[in-house]
N, C-alpha and C positions, 0 to 999 in steps of 0.2 A: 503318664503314670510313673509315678517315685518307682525304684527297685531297692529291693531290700536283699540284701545277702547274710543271711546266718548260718555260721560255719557250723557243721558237727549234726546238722537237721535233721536225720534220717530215723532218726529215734528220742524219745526221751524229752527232756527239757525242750532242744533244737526241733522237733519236730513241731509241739505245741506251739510254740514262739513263731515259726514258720507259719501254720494254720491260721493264727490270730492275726498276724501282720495283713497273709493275703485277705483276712475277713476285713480287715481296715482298709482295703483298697488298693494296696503297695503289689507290685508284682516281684514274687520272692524269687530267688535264685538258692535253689536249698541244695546245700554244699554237702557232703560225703566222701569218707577217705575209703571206705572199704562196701560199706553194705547200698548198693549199687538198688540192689531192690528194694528195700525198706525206701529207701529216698523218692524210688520212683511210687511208691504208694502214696507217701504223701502227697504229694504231685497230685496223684489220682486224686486222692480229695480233695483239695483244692480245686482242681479243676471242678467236679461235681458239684463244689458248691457255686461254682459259678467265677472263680479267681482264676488269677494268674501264675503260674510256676514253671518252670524247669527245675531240673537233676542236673548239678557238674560235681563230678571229681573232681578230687584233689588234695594232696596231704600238704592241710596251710603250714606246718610247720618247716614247709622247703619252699624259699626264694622265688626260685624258677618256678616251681608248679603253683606259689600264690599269683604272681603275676599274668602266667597262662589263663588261670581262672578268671581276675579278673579281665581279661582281655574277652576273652570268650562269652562273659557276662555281658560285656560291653557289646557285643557284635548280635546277641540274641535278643538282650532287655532293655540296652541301655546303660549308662553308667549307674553307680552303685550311686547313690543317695542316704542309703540306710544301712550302717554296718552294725552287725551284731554277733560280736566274739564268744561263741556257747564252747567251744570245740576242746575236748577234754580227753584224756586218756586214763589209763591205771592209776589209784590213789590206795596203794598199797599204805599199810600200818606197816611200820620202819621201828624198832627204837635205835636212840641216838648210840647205844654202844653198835649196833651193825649199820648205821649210816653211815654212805658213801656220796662221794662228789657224784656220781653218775645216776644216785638216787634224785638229788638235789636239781641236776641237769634234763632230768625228764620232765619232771615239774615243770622248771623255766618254760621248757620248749611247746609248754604248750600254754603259759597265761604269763609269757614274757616275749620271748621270739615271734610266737604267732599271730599275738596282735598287734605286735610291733611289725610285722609284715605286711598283715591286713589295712592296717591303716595307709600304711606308704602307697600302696597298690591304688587305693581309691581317692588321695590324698588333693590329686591336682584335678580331679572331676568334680569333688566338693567344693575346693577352693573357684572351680572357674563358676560352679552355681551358686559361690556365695552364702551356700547353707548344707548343712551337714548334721546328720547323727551319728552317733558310734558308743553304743550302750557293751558293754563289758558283763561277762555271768561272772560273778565273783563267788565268797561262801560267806555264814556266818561263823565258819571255823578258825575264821583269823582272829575273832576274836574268843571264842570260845575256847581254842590254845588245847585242843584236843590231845593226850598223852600219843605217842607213836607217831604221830603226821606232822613232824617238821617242816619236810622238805617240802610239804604240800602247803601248809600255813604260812611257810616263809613267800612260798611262788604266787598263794592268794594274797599277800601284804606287799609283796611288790608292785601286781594288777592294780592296788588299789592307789598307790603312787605311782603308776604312770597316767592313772586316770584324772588324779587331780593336777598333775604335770602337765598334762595336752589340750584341760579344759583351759589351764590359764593362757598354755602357749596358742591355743586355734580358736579360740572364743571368738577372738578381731576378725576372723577368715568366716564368721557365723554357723560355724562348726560346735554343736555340742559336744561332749565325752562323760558319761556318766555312769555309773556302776549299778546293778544287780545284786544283792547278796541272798539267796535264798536259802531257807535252813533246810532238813533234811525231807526233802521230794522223795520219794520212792519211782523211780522208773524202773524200765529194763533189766538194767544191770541188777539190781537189786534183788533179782528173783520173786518168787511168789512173796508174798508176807503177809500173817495171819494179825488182825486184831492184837492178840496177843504179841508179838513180834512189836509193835509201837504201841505198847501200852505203857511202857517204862518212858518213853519219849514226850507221847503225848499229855502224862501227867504233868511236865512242868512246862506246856504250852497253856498260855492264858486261855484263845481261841479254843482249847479242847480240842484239837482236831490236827492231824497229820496233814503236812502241806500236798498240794496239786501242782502237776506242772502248770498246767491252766493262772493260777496262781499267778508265777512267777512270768507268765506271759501277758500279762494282762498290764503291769507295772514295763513291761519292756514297750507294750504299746501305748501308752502314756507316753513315756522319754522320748517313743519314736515321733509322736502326733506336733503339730501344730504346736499344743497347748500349752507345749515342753519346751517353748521355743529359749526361754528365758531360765531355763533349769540348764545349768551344767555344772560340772565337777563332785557330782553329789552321790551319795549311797544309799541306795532305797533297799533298807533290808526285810523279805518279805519270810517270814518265819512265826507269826501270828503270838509274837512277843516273847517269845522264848528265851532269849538275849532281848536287852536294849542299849543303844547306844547313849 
């Protein structure tokens, strides 16, 4: 059984994507920096539906504690087979007269550093199986160039250049590297939100309709499958036409 590791699971985007994976077969390792219980729910249902899962901590954006992870993954699941970079923080509205470097440097640390952590960790288990996934959550905000969210637009436009960097560089090693961009999901974070609340939004959606995490995991399990074998370096934006590239 493949294992799949998706950073940030415990809630949100990462937990859907988690769900879906282990409904494909994959046995997930669903990752969490802080909410220790959320992670273990998920778990729970997976289990009930009959999958595979574990809970690890671990904050991917520190060296040490990605590489414990993955060590730990290895010694429960097996090696990682299937990586999937969700794992996100604070995306504070900034405008550029009070932006700071250290606005800039939260960003990176978490869709610069941490999947460049993530990959190195699981890098030489891929290469020795010869085949490899690693699907990235990007946004549709790097191109929608949203007022206030630089630092956030510039860290999602870099993900999106190390993705087409790694496909070219790890294609030979049969490793894919492919991106995620989904438009505006409502999770957790997001709080409750009324009809009215996306109604300004989902007017200039073709689809008519506010995205699902569901959604954007459903296109993650696609890059991950078989089917995908032949797809890399690519951006699959799931946002129901709202943007188009």
């Amino acid at each position: 059984m493949t294992v799949a590791l998706v950073s940030g699971a415990s809630r949100g985007l990462g937990a859907a994507i988690a769900r879906r994976l282990a409904a494909d077969g994959f046995a997930v390792a669903v990752n969490y920096a802080a909410g220790r219980e959320r992670a273990e729910r998920v778990v729970a249902d997976i289990r009930s539906a009959g999958g595979t899962a574990e809970a690890f901590g671990a904050d991917v954006t520190d060296e040490a504690a990605v590489q414990d992870l993955v060590e730990r993954i290895r010694a429960a699941l097996g090696p990682v087979g299937v990586l999937v970079a969700n794992a996100t923080g604070p995306q504070p509205e900034i405008p550029v007269d009070r932006l700071g470097w250290r606005d800039h440097l939260d960003q990176l640390e978490f869709f610069v550093k941490s999947p460049t952590l993530l990959l190195q960790a699981v890098l030489a288990d891929m290469r020795a199986a010869g085949n490899g996934r690693f699907v990235q959550i990007g946004s549709d905000a790097f191109e929608r160039a949203m007022p206030g969210m630089s630092a956030y637009n510039a860290a999602k436009g870099a993900q999106w250049g190390l993705t087409r960097t790694w496909a070219r560089e790890l294609g030979g090693d049969g490793i894919t590297v492919n991106l995620v961009a989904p438009g505006w999901v409502p999770v957790e974070r997001h709080g409750d939100l009324t009809d009215a609340d996306t109604a300004g939004y989902v007017s200039e959606v073709p689809m008519g309709r506010i995205g699902r995490p569901e959604d954007v995991a459903a296109a993650v399990s696609y890059l991950a499958s078989d089917a995908a074998g032949f797809v890399t370096g690519q951006r699959i934006t799931v946002n129901g036409g709202h943007n188009m590239d």
